[in-house]
C-alpha positions, 0 to 999 in steps of 0.5 A: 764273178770278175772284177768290175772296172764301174766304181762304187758309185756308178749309176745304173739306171734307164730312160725315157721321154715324155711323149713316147710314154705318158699319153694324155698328152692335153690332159688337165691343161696341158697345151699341145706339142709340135709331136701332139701336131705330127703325130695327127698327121696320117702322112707323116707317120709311118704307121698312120693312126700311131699318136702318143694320145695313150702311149704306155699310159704313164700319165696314169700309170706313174705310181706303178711304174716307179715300183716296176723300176724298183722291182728291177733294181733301177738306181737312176730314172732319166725322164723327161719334161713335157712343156706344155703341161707346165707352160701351156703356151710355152711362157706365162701362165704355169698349170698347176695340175702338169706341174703337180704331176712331175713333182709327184714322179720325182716324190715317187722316184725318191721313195723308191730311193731312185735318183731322178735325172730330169730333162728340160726338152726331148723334142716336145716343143709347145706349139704355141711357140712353134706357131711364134717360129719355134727353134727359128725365133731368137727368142726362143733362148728366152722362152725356154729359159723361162721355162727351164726357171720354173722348173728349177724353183720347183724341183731343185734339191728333190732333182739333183741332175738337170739336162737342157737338151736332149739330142739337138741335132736330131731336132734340126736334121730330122725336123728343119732339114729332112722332114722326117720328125716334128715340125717337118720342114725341109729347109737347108737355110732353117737347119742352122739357124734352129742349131744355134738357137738351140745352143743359145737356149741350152746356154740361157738354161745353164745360166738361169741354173747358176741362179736358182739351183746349186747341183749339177746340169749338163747337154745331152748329145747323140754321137756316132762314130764315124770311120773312113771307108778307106784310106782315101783323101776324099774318104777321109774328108767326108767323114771329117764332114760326116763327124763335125755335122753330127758329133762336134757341131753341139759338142764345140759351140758348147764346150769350146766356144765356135762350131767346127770349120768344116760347117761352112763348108757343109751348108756353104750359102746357107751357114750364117755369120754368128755374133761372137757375143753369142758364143758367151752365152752358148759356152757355158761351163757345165757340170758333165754330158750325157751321150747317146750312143746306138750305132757306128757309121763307115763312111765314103765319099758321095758327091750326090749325097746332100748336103755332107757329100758323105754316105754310109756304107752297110757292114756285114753284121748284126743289125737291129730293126732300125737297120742300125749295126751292132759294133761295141768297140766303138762306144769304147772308140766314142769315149776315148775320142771324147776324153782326147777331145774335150778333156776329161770332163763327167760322162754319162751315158744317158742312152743305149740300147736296140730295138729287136723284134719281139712279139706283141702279146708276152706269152706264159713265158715272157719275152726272150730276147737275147739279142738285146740282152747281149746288145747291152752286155757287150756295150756295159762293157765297152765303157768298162773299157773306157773306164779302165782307160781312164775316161771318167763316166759315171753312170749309164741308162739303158733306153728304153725302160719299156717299148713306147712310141719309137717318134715318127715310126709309131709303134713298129720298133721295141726298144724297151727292157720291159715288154708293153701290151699296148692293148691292155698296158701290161708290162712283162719285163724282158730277160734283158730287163732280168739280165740287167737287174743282175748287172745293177745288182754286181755293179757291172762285175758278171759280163763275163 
């Protein structure tokens, strides 16, 4: 045992989202999602056939998984809300039975003596809004305002930690420029335009929450950091661009009221003039942030790379099965940058974790996977190392609490702590779900 630099109320817990785990996606009224849409396409998904129409079977499994949470010692569940269960057509009439089901998960959590973190939006868009224009629609800050309320009059006070957003520049660059994620367009004039309205809807959000509820609300955003191949201008001036497209084009409207400069100089023709009245609206004080943090990327200078003029260059390393590298200190780099940024605002880490092979079937043994295990008792440290720096983070969920539905690449990647069986549902937990129990149980004082 050594020293723990975590204080004494720091959150340890794991994550999830709706649609990776709940299947039973149009169940007791539910209206489908943009996801429930992509999913049905065999084009679109990597493994054709692989939906969230069962998924984990969470939606009918919530009861035990809670006690599994518990077994494992968790003090926190981040979970996410599926819009169309509550909004069937994303505004007006609420289904009760959707609701019903969330305030039961959140009762649950709380008799387990486990504190829910909730999250409005982790992709799921209803695609009655979607079929209005989605992110693309200006109202779309009004629907999920709307939508954001009735949950707050329903949970505020049981949920005492409330995100808008999970990951909008996932949202806009998988799904508005690449293609590669739900709703599956590819259009360089769209992405900006689904960006701010995100960021418009993230503001409402919190302003509808300074109305109804009286706890604490934050954004959530995925951050890699970004390092120069080499010394070079040009190097150094694509991971400026590679930086401000991924990490501040969220962080900045936010937390500072404007967008990076290097934006326009990113979507050139395609980057709109904003209202400033809009920027009232996006900035609005928030009580922390939650950060995503996976991965690191070297960067170099690519004229035939579109639309950043940037591409990543590969390290010899540890690499997980989504290709992504093993490099801890820079989420201990990430954090410091944060605080030097942006002030030395309440962090959390509200996502970190790896896929790494493992077996379909447990055997009588269980799953070994130390890989994992050792993917997140080098990264628990590294924010140790933040902390001891004197960034102010407060809690940390490992993603993901089981292996689900990895979006557009179905089931082929396992990121969970606890092994699913997808033909028979059960869940094995893996050593990195053992070794992060004895984490939670020292508060972070055994990563040798």
């Amino acid at each position: 045992m050594t020293s723990s630099p975590f204080p004494d109320n720091f959150l340890w817990g794991a994550a999830t989202a709706a649609y990776q785990i709940e299947g039973s996606p149009l169940a007791d009224g539910a209206g489908a999602s943009i996801w429930q849409r992509f999913s049905h396409d065999p084009r679109l998904m990597a493994s054709p056939g692989d939906t969230g129409d069962v998924a984990c079977d969470h939606y009918n499994r919530m009861e035990s998984d809670v006690a599994l949470m518990k077994e494992l010692g968790l003090q926190a569940y981040r979970f996410s809300v599926n819009w169309g269960r509550v909004l069937p057509e994303g505004v007006g009439r609420v289904n009760d039975p959707g609701l019903d089901f969330y305030k039961r998960l959140v009762d649950a959590l709380l008799e387990q003596g486990i504190e829910p973190l909730l999250t409005l939006h982790h992709w799921d868009l209803p695609v009655a809004l979607d079929d209005r224009g989605g992110w693309l629609n200006r109202d779309s800050a009004d629907w999920f305002a709307e939508y954001a309320a009735t949950m707050y009059r329903a949970l505020d006070g049981r949920v005492k930690k409330w995100v808008t957003l999970n990951e909008p520049w996932v949202i806009t660059d998988g799904g508005y420029l690449h293609g590669a994620l739900a709703p599956g367009h590819r259009n360089m004039f769209e992405a900006p335009i689904a960006s701010h309205n995100l960021m418009r809807a993230h503001g409402a959000a919190v302003a509808a929450y300074r109305a109804e509820g009286a706890h604490e609300i934050g954004l959530v955003v995925n951050i890699e950091p970004k390092y120069p191949a080499s010394d070079s201008a040009e190097d150094r001036a694509a991971t400026a661009r590679a930086e401000a497209y991924m990490n501040r084009q969220y962080l900045d409207p936010a937390l500072k009221g404007r967008y990076p400069k290097e934006m326009a100089e990113i979507f050139g023709e395609a980057w709109p003039e904003w209202p400033a009245d809009d920027f009232k609206l996006i900035c609005q004080p928030v009580d922390f942030i939650g950060i995503n943090y996976y991965t690191r990327n070297v960067v170099r200078h690519d004229p035939n790379q579109w639309p950043l003029r940037a591409s990543p260059v590969k390290q010899v390393a540890t690499h997980t099965t989504t290709d992504w590298e093993v490099h801890p200190p820079a989420l201990t780099d990430m954090l410091v940058w944060f605080r030097d940024i942006y002030g030395n605002i309440p962090l959390y880490i509200t996502e970190n974790g790896a896929a790494f092979y493992d077996p379909p079937v447990a055997g009588p043994d269980g799953i070994d996977d130390p890989l994992r295990a050792d993917y997140l008792r080098t990264h628990i440290a590294a924010i140790g190392e933040a902390i001891r720096r004197g960034v102010d983070v407060r809690g940390y969920m490992a993603w993901s609490l089981m292996d689900n539905l990895e979006w557009s690449l179905g089931y082929s990647k396992r990121f969970g702590i606890v092994h699913v069986d997808y033909e028979t549902q059960v869940r094995t937990p893996k050593r990195s779900a053992r070794f992060y129990s004895e984490v939670i149980a020292s508060n972070g004082a055994n990563l040798g």
